[in-house]
GUFITI-297172 format. One line per 10 residues: number of its first residue (from 1); their letters; for each residue y negated, x negated, z negated of C-alpha. Coordinates in pm, 1 decimal, decimal comma. Layout:
BEGIN
NUM	A	Y X Z  ...
//
This chain:
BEGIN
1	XXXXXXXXXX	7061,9 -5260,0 -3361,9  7002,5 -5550,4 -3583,0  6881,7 -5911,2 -3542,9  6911,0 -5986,0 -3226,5  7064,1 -6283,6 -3088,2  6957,8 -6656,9 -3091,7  6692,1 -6751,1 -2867,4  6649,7 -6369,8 -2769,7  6790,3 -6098,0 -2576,8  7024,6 -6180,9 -2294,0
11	XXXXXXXXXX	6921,2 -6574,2 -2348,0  6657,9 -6745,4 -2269,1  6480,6 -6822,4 -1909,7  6151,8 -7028,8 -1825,4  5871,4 -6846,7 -1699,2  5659,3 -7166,4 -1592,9  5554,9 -7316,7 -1900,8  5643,4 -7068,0 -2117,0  6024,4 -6929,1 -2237,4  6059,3 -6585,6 -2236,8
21	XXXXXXXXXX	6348,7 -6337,2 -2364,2  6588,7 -6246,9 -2051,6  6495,4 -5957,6 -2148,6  6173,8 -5842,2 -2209,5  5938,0 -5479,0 -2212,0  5787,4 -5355,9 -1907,7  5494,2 -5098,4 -2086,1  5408,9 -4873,5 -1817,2  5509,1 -4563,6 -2001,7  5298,0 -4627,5 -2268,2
31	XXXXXXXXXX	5027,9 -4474,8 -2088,4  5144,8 -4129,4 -2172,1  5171,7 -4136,7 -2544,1  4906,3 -4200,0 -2803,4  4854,7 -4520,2 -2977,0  5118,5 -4447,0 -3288,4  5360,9 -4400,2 -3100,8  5321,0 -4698,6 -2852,2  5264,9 -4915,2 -3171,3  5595,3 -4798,8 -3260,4
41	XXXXXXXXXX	5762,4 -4899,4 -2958,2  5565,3 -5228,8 -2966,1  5633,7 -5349,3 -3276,3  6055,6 -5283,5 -3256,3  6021,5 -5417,8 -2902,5  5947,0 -5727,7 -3119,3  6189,4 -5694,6 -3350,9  6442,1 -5674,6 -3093,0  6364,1 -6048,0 -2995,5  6141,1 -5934,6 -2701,4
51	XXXXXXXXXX	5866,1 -6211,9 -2626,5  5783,0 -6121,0 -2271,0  5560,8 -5769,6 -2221,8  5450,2 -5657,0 -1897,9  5130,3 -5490,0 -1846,6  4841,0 -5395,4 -1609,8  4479,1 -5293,4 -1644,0  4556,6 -5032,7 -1410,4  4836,0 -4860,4 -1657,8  4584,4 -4580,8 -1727,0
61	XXXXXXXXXX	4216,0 -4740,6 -1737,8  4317,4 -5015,3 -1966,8  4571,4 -4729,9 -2189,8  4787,3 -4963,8 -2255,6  4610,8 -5250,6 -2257,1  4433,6 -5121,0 -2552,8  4775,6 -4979,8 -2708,4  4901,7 -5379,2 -2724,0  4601,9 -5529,3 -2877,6  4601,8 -5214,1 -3106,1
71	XXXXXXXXXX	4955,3 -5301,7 -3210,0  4991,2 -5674,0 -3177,4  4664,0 -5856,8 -3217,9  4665,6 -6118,9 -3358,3  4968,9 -6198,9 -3096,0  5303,3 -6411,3 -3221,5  5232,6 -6743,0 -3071,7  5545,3 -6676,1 -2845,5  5454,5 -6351,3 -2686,5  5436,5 -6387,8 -2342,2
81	XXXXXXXXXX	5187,8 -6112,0 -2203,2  5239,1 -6081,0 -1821,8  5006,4 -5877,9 -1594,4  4942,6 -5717,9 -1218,9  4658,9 -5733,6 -1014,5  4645,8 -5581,2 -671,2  4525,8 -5227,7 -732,8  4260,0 -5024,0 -964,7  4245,8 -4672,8 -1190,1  4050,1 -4398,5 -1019,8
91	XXXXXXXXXX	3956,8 -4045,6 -1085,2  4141,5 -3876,4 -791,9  4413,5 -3647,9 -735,7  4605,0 -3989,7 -638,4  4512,7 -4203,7 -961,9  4559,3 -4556,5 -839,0  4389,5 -4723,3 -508,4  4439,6 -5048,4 -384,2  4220,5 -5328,0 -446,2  4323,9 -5638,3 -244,4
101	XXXXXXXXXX	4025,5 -5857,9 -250,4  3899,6 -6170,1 -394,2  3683,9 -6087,9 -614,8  3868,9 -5741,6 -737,2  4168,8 -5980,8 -818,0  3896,2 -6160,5 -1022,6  3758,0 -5821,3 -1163,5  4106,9 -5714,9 -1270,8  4153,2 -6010,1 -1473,4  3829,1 -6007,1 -1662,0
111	XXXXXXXXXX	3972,9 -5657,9 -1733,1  4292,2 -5803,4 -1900,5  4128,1 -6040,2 -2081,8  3878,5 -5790,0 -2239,9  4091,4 -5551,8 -2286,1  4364,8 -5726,8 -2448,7  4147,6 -5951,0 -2662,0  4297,0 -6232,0 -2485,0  4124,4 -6567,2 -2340,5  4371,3 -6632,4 -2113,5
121	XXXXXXXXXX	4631,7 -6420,6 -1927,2  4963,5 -6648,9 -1979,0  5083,3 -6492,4 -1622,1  4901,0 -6306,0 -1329,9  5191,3 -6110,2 -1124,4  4953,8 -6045,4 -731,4  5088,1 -5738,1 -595,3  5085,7 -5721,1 -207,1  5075,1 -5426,6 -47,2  5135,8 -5465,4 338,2
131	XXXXXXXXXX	5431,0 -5209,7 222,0  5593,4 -4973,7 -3,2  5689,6 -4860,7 -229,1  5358,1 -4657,5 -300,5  5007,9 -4738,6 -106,2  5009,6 -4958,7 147,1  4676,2 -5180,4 271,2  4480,5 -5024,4 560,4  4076,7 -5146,6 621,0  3946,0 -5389,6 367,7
141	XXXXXXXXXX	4188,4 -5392,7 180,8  4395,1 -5590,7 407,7  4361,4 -5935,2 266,9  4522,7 -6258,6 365,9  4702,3 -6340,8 135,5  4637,1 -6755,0 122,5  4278,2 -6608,3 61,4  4393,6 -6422,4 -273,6  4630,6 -6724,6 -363,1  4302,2 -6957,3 -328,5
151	XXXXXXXXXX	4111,0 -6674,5 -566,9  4398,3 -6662,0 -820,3  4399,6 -7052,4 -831,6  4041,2 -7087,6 -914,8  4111,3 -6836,6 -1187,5  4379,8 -7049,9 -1327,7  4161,5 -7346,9 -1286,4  3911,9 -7191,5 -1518,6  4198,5 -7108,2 -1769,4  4124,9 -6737,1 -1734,8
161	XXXXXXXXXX	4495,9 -6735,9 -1613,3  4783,9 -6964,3 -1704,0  5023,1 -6919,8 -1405,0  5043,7 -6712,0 -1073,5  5319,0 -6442,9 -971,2  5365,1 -6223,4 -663,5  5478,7 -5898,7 -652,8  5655,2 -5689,4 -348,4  5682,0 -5981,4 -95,6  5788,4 -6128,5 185,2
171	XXXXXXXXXX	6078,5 -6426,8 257,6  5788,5 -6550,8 483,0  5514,5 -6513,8 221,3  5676,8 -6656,0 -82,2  5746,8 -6921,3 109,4  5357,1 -6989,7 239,5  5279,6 -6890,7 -156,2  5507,7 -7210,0 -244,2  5274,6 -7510,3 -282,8  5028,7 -7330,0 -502,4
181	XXXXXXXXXX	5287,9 -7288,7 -754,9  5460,6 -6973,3 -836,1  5645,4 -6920,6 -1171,2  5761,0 -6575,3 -1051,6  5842,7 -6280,3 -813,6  5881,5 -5884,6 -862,1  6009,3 -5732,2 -640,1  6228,6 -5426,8 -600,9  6628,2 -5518,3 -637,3  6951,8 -5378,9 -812,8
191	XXXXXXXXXX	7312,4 -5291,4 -760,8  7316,7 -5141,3 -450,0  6953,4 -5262,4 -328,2  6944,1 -5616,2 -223,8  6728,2 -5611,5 27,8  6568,5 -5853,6 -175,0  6843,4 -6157,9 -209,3  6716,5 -6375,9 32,5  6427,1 -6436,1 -162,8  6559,6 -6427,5 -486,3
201	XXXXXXXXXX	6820,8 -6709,9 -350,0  6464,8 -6873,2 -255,7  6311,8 -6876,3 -608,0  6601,8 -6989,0 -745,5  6673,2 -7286,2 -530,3  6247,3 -7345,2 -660,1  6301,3 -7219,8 -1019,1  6115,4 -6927,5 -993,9  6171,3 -6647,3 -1233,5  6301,6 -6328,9 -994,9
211	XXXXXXXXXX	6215,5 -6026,5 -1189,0  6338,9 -5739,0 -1067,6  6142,2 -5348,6 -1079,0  6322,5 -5102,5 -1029,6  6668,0 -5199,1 -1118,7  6848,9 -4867,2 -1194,6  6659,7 -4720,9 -838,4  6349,9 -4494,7 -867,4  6188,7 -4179,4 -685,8  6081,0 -4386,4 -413,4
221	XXXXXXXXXX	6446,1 -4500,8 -322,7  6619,8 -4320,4 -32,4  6983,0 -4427,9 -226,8  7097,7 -4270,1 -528,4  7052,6 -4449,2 -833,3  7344,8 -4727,9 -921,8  7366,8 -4582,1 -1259,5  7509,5 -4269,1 -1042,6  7812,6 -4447,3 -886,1  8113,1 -4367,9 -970,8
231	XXXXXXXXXX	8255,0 -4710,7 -946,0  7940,4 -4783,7 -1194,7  8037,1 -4442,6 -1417,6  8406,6 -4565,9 -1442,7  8319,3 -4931,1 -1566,1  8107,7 -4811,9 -1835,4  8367,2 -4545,1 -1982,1  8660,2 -4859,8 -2007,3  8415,6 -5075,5 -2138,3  8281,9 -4815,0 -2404,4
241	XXXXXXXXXX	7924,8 -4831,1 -2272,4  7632,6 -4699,4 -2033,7  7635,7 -4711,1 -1688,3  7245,4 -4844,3 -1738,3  7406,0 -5134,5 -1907,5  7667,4 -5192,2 -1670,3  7384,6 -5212,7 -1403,8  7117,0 -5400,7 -1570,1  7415,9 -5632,3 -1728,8  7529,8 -5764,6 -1381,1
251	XXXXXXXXXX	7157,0 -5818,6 -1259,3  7146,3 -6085,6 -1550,2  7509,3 -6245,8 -1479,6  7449,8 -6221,2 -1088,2  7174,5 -6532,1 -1126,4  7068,4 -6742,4 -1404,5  6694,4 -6711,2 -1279,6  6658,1 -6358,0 -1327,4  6471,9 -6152,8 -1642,0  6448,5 -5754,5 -1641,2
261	XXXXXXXXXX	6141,1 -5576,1 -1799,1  6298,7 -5243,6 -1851,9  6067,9 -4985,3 -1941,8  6040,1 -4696,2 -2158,7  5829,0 -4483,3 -2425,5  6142,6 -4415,7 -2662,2  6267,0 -4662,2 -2919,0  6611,9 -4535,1 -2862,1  6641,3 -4581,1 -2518,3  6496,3 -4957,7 -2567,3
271	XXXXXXXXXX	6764,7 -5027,5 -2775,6  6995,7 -4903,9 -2547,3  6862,4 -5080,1 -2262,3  6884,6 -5442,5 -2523,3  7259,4 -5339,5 -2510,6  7271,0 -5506,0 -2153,4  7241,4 -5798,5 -2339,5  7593,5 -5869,6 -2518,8  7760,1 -5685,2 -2259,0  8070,7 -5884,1 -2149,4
281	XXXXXXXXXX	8180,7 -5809,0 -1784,2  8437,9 -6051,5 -1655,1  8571,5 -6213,7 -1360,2  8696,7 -5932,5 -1189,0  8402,3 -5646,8 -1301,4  8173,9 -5866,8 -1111,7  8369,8 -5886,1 -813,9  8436,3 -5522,4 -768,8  8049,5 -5443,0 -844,5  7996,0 -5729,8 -610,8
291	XXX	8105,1 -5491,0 -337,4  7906,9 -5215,2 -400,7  7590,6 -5366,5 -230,8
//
C-alpha cells in the first residue's frame, strides 16, 4: 500500500477536539514483541495515515507504552494517543486485576504520562467493569461510577487529561456519564453482535465517537466470528477481498460516528486491515449484511 488517502484512512471523524483517522491502531499486541519490531509497526502505522493509537499502561507494565515513546517521540503534532484506565499489571497467574477507584484512575494516568513522555493524555477511555468480557468488580473495587467521572474531571481540569471516554457500558450509564462530557465509547460491537446499538444510536444523536473492540468477535464471544459467515465469506470472494474487510468495512458505512482501532503485531496484516478503508460495498451488500445481526 501506498499513500494513503486524503485526510486519512476511511475519512476523517472528531474525537472531541481532536480529528482522528477512521481508522486508527489499537497496540495491544505490541506487548509481545521487542521494541524493533513494534517500532516497525509504529512507524508504517504512520505512514499509512494512522493518527489515532490506542494504548494502556496496563499493556504489559507500561510494554508498550515504552515501545511508542521509543518509536515516536517527539510525537507528529496530529497523533492522537488514546488510553484505558480501569485495571492494573500484576505478577499473578491472571496478569491483570481491576482497579476501579479514584485515586487508581489517577495513578494510572500519572503512569501514561510518564511513561509515554507525554504532559497530557489527549483522551482517557474509563473502563467499567460491573461485567464482562474479562474481570468483573466484586469488594472495593465496586465504584460508582459518578464518583470516577468526578475523579477523571479533576484530572482533565488539571490538563493531565484532555477528554474523557468510557469503556464497556451501560445505555443507563452513558447516559448519567452525559453532562460531564464524553467524546467517546468502547464497547464490544460487530456484524452479528449488536448488543451494543442502542447506545451507539445514543452517542451519535450526542456526537460521540462509538469505537468498537472486538469487531471481527474474540475468545470471549459465545458466536462465531463474522469473518466466519458464509454470507460474509461469499461477499468477499465477488468483491476480490477479505472477509475482515468486508466486516470491518460495513462497521464504518453502518454510522458516520464510528472509528475502529484494529490491532495487530504484523505490518502485513495492518495493511490488510487499512484495506477496509476503500472498500466499496453498495446499496444492496449493506442490506443483505444488514440481516445478519
Amino acid at each position: 500500500m501506498t499513500s494513503e488517502r486524503p485526510g486519512g484512512p476511511g475519512g476523517m471523524v472528531k474525537l472531541g477536539q481532536y480529528e482522528i483517522a477512521r481508522i486508527g491502531y489499537g497496540a495491544m499486541q505490541l506487548e509481545h514483541v521487542d521494541a524493533a519490531a513494534a517500532g516497525a509497526v509504529l512507524h508504517r502505522a504512520l505512514e499509512l495515515g494512522i493518527n489515532h493509537l490506542d494504548t494502556a499502561s496496563f499493556y504489559g507494565h507500561t510494554t508498550v507504552n515504552r515501545h511508542i515513546r521509543a518509536a515516536l517521540h517527539p510525537y507528529p503534532d496530529d497523533l492522537v494517543i488514546v488510553s484505558k484506565v480501569g485495571a492494573r499489571r500484576v505478577d499473578a497467574p491472571v496478569p491483570l486485576a481491576l482497579a476501579q477507584r479514584p485515586e487508581q484512575l489517577r495513578e494510572q494516568v500519572h503512569l501514561d504520562l510518564t511513561s509515554l513522555g507525554l504532559e497530557q493524555v489527549p483522551v482517557v477511555n474509563l473502563r467499567r467493569a460491573d461485567q464482562g468480557p474479562g474481570l468483573i468488580a466484586s469488594g472495593d473495587d465496586v465504584v460508582p461510577l459518578d464518583d470516577q467521572l468526578a475523579e477523571l474531571i479533576a484530572l482533565r481540569n488539571e490538563g493531565l487529561i484532555g477528554a474523557i471516554g468510557l469503556s464497556n457500558i451501560s445505555t443507563e450509564q452513558l447516559e448519567q456519564a452525559l453532562p460531564a462530557g464524553i467524546v467517546c465509547v468502547q464497547n464490544a460491537y460487530s456484524l452479528l453482535d449488536r448488543s451494543s446499538e442502542q447506545q451507539l444510536q445514543l452517542c451519535a444523536a450526542n456526537d460521540i465517537t462509538w469505537i468498537p473492540y472486538f469487531p471481527l468477535g474474540s475468545a470471549f464471544d459465545q458466536n462465531p466470528s463474522p469473518t466466519e459467515h458464509p454470507v460474509v465469506q461469499q461477499i468477499a470472494a465477488q468483491l476480490g477481498t477479505t472477509p475482515a474487510t468486508i466486516c470491518l468495512a460495513w462497521i464504518l458505512a453502518h454510522n458516520n460516528h464510528t472509528a475502529l482501532i484494529p490491532g495487530t503485531r504484523s505490518i502485513n496484516h495492518l495493511e490488510d486491515n487499512l484495506r477496509a478503508a476503500d472498500a466499496h460495498l453498495d446499496t444492496e451488500t449493506l442490506a443483505t449484511l444488514d440481516t445478519l445481526s
